[in-house]
Residue frames as qw, qx, qy, qz and C-alpha x, y, z in Angstrom:
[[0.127, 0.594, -0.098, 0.788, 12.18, -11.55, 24.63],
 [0.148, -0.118, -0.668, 0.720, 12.29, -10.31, 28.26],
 [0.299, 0.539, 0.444, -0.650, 9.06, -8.13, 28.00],
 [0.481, 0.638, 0.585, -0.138, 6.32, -7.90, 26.12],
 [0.192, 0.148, 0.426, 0.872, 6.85, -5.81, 22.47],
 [0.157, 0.484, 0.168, -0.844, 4.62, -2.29, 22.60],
 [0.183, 0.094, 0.666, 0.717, 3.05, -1.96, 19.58],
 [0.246, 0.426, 0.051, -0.869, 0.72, 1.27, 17.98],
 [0.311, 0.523, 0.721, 0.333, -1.96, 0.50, 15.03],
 [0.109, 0.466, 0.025, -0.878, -2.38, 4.46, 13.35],
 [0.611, 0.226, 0.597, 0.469, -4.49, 5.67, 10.67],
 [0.029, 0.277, -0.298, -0.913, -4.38, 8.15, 8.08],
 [0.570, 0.427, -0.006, -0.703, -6.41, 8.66, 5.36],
 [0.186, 0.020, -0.963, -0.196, -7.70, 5.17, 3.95],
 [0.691, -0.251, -0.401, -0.547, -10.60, 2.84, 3.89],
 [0.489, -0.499, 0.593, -0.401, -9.01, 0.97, 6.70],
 [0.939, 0.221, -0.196, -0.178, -9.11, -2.30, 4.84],
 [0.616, 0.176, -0.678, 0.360, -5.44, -3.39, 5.93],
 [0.386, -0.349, 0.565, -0.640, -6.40, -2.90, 9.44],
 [0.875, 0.086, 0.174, -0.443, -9.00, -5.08, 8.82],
 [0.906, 0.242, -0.344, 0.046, -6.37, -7.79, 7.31],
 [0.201, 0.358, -0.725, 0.553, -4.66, -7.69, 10.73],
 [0.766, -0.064, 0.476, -0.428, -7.97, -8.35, 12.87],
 [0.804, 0.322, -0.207, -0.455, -8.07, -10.96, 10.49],
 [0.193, 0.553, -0.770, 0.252, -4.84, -12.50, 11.58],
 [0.826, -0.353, 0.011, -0.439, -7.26, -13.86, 14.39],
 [0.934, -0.346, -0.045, 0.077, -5.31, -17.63, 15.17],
 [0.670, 0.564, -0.114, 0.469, -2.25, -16.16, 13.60],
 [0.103, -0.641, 0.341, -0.680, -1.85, -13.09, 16.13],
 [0.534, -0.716, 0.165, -0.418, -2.68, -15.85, 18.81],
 [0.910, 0.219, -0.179, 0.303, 0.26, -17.52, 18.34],
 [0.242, 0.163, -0.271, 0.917, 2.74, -14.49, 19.35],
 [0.423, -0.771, -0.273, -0.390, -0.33, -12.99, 21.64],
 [0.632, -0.737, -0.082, 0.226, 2.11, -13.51, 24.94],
 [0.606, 0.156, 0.224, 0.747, 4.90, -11.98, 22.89],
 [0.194, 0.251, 0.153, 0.936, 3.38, -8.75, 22.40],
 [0.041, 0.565, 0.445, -0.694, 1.04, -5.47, 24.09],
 [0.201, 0.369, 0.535, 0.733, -1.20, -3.87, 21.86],
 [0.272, -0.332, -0.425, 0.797, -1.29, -0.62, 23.20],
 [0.196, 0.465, 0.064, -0.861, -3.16, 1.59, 20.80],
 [0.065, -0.097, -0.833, -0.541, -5.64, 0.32, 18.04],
 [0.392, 0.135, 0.363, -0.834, -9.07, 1.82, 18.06],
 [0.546, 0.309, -0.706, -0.328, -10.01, -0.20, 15.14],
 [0.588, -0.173, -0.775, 0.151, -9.81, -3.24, 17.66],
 [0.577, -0.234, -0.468, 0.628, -9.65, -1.73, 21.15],
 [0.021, -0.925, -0.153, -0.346, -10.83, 1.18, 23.12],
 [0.697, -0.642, 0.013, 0.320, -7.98, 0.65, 25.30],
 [0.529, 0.751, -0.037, 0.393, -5.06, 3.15, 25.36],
 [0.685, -0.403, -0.032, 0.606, -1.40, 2.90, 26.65],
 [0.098, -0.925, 0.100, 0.353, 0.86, 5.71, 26.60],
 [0.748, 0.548, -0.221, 0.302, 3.77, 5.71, 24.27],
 [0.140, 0.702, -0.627, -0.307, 6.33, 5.32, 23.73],
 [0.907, 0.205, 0.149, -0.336, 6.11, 2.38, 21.37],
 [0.648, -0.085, 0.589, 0.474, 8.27, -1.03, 20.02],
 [0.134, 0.034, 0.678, 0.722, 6.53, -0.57, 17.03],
 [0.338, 0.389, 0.178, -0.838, 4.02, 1.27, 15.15],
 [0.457, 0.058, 0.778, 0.427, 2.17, 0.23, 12.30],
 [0.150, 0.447, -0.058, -0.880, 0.70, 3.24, 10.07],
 [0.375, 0.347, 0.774, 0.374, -1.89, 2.59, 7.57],
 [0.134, 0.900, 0.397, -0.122, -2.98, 5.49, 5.32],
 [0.501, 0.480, 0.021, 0.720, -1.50, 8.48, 3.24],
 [0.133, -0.514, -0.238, 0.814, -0.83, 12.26, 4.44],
 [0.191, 0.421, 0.469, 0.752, -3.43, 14.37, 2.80],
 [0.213, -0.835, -0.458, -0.216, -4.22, 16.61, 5.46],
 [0.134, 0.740, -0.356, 0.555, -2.20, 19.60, 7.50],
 [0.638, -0.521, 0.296, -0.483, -3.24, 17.45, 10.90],
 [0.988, 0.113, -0.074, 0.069, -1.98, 14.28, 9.37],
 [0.662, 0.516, -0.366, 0.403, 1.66, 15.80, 8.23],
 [0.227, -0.662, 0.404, -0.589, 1.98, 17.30, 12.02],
 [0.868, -0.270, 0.278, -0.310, 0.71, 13.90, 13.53],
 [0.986, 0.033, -0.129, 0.100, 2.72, 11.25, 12.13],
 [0.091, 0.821, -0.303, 0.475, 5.60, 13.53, 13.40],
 [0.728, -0.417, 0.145, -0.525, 4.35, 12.67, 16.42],
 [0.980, 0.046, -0.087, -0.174, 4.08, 9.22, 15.55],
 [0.749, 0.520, -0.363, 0.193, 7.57, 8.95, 14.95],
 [0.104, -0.555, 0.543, -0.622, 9.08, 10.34, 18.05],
 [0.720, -0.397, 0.363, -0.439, 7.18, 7.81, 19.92],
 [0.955, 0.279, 0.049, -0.091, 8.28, 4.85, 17.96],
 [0.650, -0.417, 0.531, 0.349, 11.17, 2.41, 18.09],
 [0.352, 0.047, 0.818, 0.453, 10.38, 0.81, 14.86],
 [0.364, 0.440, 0.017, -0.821, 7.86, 2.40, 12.06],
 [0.356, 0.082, 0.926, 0.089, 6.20, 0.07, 9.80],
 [0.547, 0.284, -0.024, -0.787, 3.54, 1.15, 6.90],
 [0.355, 0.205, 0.908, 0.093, 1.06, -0.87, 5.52],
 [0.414, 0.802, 0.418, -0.105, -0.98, -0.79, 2.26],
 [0.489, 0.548, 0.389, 0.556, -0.88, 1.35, -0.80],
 [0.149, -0.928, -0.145, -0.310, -2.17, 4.38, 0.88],
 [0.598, -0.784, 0.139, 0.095, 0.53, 4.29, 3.74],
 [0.634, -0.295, 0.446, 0.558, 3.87, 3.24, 1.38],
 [0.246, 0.110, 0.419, 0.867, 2.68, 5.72, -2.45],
 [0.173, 0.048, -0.056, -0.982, -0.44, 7.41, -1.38],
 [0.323, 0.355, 0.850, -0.219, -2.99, 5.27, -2.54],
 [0.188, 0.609, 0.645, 0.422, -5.82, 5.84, -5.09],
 [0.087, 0.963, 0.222, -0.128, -6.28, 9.59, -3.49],
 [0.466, -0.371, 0.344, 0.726, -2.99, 10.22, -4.79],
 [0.337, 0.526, 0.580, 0.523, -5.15, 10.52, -8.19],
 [0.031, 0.970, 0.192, -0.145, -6.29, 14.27, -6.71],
 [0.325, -0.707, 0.167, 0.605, -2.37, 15.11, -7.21],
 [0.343, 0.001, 0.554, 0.758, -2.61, 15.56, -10.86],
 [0.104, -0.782, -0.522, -0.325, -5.90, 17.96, -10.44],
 [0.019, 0.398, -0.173, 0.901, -6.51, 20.74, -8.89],
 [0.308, -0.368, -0.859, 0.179, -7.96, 19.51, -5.74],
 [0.151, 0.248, 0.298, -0.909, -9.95, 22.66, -5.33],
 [0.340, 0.294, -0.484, -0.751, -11.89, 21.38, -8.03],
 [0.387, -0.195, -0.901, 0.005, -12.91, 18.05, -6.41],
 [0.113, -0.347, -0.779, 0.510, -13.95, 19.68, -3.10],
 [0.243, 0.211, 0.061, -0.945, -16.01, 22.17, -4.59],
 [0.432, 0.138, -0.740, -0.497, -17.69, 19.38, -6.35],
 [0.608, -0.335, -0.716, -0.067, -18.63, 16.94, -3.90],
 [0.264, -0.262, -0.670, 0.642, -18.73, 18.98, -0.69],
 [0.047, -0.845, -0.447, -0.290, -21.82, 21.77, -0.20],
 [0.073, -0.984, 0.161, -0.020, -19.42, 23.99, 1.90],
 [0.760, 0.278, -0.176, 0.561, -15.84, 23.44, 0.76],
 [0.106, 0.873, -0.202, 0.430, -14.92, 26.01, 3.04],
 [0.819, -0.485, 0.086, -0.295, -15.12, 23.28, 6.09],
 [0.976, 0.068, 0.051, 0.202, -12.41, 21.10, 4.25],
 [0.123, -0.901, 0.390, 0.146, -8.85, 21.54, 4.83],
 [0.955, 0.220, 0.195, 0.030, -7.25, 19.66, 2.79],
 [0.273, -0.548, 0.506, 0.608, -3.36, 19.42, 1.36],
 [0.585, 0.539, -0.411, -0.446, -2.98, 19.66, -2.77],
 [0.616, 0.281, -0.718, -0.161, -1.50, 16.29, -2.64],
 [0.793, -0.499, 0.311, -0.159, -1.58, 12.78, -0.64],
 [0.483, 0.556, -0.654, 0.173, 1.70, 11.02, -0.10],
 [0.783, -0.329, -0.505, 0.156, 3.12, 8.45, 2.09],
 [0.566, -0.820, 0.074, -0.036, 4.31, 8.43, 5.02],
 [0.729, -0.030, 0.138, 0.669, 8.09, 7.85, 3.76],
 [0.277, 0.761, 0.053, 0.584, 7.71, 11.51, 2.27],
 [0.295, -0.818, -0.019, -0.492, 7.33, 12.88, 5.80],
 [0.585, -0.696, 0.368, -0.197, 9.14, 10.53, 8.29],
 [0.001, -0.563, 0.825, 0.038, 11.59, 7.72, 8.38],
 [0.891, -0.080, -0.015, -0.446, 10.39, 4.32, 7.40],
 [0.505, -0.463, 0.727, -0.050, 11.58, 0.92, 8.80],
 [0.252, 0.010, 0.932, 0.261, 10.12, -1.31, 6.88],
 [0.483, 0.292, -0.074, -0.822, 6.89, -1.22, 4.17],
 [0.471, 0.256, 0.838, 0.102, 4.46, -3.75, 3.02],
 [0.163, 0.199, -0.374, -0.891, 2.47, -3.03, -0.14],
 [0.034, -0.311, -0.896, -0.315, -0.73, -4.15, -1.32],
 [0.364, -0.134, 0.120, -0.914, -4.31, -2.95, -1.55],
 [0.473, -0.798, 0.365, -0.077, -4.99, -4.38, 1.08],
 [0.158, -0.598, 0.784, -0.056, -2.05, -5.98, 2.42],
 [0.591, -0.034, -0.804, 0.057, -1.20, -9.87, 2.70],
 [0.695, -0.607, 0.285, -0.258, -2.39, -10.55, 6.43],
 [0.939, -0.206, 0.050, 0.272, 0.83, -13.46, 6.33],
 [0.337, 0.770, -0.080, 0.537, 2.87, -10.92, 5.15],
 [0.010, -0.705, 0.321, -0.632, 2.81, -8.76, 8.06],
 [0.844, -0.483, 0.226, -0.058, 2.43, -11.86, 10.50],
 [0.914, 0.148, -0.062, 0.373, 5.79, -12.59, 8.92],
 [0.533, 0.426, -0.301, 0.666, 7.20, -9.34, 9.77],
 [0.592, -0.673, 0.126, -0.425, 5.88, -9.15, 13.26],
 [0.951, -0.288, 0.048, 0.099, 7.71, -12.51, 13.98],
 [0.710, 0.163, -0.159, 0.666, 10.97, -11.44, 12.48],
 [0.226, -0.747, -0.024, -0.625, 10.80, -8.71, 14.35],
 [0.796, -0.491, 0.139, -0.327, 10.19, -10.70, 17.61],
 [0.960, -0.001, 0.153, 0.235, 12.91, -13.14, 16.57],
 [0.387, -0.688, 0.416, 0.452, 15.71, -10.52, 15.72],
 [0.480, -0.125, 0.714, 0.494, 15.80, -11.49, 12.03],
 [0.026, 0.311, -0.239, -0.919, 14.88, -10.14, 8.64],
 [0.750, 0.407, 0.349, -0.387, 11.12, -10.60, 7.20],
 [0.350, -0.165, 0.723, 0.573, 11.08, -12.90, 4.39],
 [0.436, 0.664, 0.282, -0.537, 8.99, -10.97, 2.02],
 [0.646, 0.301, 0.452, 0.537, 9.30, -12.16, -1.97],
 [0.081, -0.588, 0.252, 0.764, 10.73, -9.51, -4.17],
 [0.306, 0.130, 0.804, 0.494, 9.20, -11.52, -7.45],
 [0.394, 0.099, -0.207, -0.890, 6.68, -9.73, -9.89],
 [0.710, 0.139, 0.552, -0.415, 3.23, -11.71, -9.74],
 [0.649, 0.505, -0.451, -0.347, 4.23, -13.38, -12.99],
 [0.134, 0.244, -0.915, 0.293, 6.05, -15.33, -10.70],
 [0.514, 0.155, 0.624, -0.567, 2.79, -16.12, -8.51],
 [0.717, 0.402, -0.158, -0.548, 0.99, -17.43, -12.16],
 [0.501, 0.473, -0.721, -0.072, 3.82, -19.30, -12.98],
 [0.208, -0.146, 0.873, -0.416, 3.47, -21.25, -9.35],
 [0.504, 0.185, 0.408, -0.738, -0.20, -21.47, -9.97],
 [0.288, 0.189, 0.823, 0.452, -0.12, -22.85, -13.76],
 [0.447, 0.772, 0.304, -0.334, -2.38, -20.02, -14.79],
 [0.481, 0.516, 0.333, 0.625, -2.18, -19.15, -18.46],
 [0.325, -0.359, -0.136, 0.864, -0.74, -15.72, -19.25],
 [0.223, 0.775, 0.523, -0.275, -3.91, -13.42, -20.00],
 [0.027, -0.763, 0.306, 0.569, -1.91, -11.34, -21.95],
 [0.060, -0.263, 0.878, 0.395, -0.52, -14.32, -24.41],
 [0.203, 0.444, 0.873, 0.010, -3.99, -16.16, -24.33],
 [0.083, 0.736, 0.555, -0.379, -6.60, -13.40, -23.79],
 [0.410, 0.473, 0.262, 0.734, -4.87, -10.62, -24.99],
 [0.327, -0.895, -0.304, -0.011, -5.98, -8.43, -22.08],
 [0.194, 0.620, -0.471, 0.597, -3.38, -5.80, -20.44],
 [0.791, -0.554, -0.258, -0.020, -1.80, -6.77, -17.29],
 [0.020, -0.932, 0.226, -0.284, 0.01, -4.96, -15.09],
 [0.825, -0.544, 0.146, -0.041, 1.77, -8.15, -13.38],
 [0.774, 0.456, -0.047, 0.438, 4.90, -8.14, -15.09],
 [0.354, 0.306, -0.284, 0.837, 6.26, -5.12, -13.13],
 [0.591, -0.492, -0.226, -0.598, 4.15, -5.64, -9.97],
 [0.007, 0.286, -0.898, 0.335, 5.14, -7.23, -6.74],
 [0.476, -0.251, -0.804, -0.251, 4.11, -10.62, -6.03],
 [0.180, -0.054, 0.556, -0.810, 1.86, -10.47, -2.68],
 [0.592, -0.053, 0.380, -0.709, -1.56, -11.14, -3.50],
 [0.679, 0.149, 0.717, -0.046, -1.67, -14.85, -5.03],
 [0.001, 0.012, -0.563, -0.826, -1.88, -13.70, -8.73],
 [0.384, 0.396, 0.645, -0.529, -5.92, -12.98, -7.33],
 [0.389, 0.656, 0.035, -0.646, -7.01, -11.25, -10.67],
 [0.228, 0.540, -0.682, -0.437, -5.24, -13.33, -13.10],
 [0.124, 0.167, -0.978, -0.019, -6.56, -16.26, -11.89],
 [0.377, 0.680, 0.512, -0.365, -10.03, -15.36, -12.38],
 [0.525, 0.403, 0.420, 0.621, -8.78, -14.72, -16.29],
 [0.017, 0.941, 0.288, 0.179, -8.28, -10.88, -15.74],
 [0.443, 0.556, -0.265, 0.651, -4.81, -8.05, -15.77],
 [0.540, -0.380, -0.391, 0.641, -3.22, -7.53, -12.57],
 [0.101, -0.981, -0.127, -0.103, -4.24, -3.39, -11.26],
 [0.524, 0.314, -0.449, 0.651, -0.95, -3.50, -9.91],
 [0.563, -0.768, -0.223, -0.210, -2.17, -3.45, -5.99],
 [0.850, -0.399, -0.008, 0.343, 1.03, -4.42, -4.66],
 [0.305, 0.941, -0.076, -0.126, 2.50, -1.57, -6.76],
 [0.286, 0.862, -0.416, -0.054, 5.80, -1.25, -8.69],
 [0.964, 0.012, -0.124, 0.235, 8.88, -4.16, -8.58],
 [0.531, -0.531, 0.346, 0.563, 12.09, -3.58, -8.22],
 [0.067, -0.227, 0.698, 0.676, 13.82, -2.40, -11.56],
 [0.568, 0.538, 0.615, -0.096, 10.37, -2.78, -12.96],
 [0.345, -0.070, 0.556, 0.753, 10.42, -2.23, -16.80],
 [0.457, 0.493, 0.617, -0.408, 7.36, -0.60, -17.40],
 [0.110, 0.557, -0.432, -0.701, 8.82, 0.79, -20.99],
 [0.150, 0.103, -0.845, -0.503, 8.91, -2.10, -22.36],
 [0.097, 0.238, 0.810, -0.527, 5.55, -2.75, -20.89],
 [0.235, 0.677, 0.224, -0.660, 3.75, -0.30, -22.59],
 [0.006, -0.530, 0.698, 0.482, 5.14, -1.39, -25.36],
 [0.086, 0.137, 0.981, -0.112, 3.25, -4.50, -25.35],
 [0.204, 0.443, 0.646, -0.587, 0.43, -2.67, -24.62],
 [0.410, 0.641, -0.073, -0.645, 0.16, -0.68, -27.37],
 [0.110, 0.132, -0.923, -0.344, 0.84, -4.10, -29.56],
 [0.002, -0.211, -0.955, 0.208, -2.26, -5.01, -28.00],
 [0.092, -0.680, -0.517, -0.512, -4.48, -1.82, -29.64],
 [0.451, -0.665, -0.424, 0.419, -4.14, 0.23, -26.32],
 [0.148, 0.808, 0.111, 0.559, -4.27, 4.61, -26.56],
 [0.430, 0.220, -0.457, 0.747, -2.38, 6.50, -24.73],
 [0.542, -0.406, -0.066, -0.733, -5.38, 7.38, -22.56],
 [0.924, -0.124, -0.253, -0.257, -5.48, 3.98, -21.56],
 [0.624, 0.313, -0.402, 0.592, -1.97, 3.62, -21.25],
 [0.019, -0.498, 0.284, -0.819, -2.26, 6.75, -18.45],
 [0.649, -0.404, 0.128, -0.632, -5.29, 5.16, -16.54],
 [0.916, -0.124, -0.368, 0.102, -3.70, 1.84, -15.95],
 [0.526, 0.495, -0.178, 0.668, -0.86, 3.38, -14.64],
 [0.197, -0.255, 0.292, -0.901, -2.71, 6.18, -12.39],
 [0.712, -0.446, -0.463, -0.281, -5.18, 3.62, -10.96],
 [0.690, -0.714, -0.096, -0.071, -3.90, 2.47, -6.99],
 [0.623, -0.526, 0.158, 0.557, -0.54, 2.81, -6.48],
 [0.501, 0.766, 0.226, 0.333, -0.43, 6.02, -9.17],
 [0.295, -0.935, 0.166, -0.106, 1.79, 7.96, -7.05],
 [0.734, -0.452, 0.323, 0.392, 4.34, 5.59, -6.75],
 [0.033, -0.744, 0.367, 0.557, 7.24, 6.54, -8.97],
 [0.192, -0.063, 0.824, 0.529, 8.35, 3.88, -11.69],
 [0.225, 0.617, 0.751, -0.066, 3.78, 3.99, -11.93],
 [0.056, 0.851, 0.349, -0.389, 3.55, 7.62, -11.97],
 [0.483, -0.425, 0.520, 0.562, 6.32, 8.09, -14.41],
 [0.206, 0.076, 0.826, 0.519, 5.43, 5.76, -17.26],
 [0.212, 0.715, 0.646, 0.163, 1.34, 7.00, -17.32],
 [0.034, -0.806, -0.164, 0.567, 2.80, 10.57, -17.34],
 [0.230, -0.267, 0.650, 0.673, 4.93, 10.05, -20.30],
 [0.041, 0.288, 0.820, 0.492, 1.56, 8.51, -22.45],
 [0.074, 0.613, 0.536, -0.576, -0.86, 11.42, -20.40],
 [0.404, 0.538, 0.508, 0.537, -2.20, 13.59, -23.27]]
């Protein structure tokens, strides 16, 4: 490319943990380092360029009135929009406040809840602006998004698998924890992304990487409840980190009591 690629690091509400799997990137990011300007990324950097930006990358949901006005913002300045993480592509685990009354948390854990402005729900950041492109995971691959920083840079489309982490087992030769163990696992209708990490320490995918395509979670649940599982149980697998997303937030509403 003729000049350098702009690029924004934002966040929302999160733990900042995929940020942290982009410092991590470390020999990776100095590979394309004369390729690109990282203009805004407090997280790394107290230095700050002006926008307009190539590309942003957004980690974190919207669960505040300053958030839904800001990534507004965000957007206008940005060529290209990019989210990373659970929290930044179905909410994330504080999505769990949107089936409560989240007056009911902050009165709980804050000593003046009057201080806290808070929205009833957190959602991504597809609810509120246009997204380009989304990774998933809690946190993210870091090769992931060094794969879609380079296609990017290269004019060409990120290869990013589309396979449920059943597929990752099956590469690995792990036994299926479900068939052996008998355990519930959520990797059947999960994207692949994080190595099958949990299964291969004999233990059910959380579904970090949230939902598949066409995932089947019916028949899923199905299983489950072959396997002695209450519809209680059924709901809290489901509504765990990526409970917000749809095909997730669906199936544990259907078995919610």
């Amino acid at each position: 490319m003729s000049k350098k690629t702009k690029i924004a690091v934002w966040k929302f509400s999160s733990c900042d943990g995929c940020q942290l799997s982009l410092l991590d990137c470390e020999n990776e990011l100095l590979a394309i380092a004369d390729a690109v300007d990282i203009a805004y990324f407090p997280e790394a950097t107290s230095v700050v360029e002006e926008g307009p930006y190539d590309v942003s990358v957004v980690e974190g949901s919207v669960t505040t009135p300053h958030e839904a006005s800001r990534i507004q913002e965000i957007r206008q300045q940005s060529t290209i929009l990019i989210t990373i993480g659970a929290c930044a592509t179905t909410g994330g685990i504080q999505a769990l406040k949107n089936f409560k009354n989240v007056d009911d948390f902050i009165s709980i854990v804050y000593a003046h809840p009057e201080y806290i402005e808070s929205l009833e729900t957190a959602t991504p950041i597809s609810d509120h602006v246009k997204v380009d492109f989304q990774l998933n995971g809690c946190p993210i691959n870091k090769m992931q998004l060094v794969e879609v920083l380079c296609a990017l840079l290269n004019n060409r489309h990120a290869n990013i698998s589309k396979e449920s982490v059943c597929m990752d087992c099956k590469l690995k030769g792990n036994p299926c924890v479900m068939v052996a163990q008998g355990l519930p696992c959520l990797g059947p209708v999960t994207n692949a992304g994080c190595g099958a990490l949990c299964p291969s320490f004999h233990r059910g995918c959380y579904g970090c990487f949230g939902p598949k395509e066409k995932a089947n979670t019916k028949a899923l649940s199905q299983k489950f409840k072959q396997l002695g599982l209450s519809n209680q149980e059924l709901t809290r697998l489901y509504h765990h980190i990526n409970a917000n997303a749809p095909a997730f937030k669906e199936e544990g509403n259907k078995h919610a009591d």
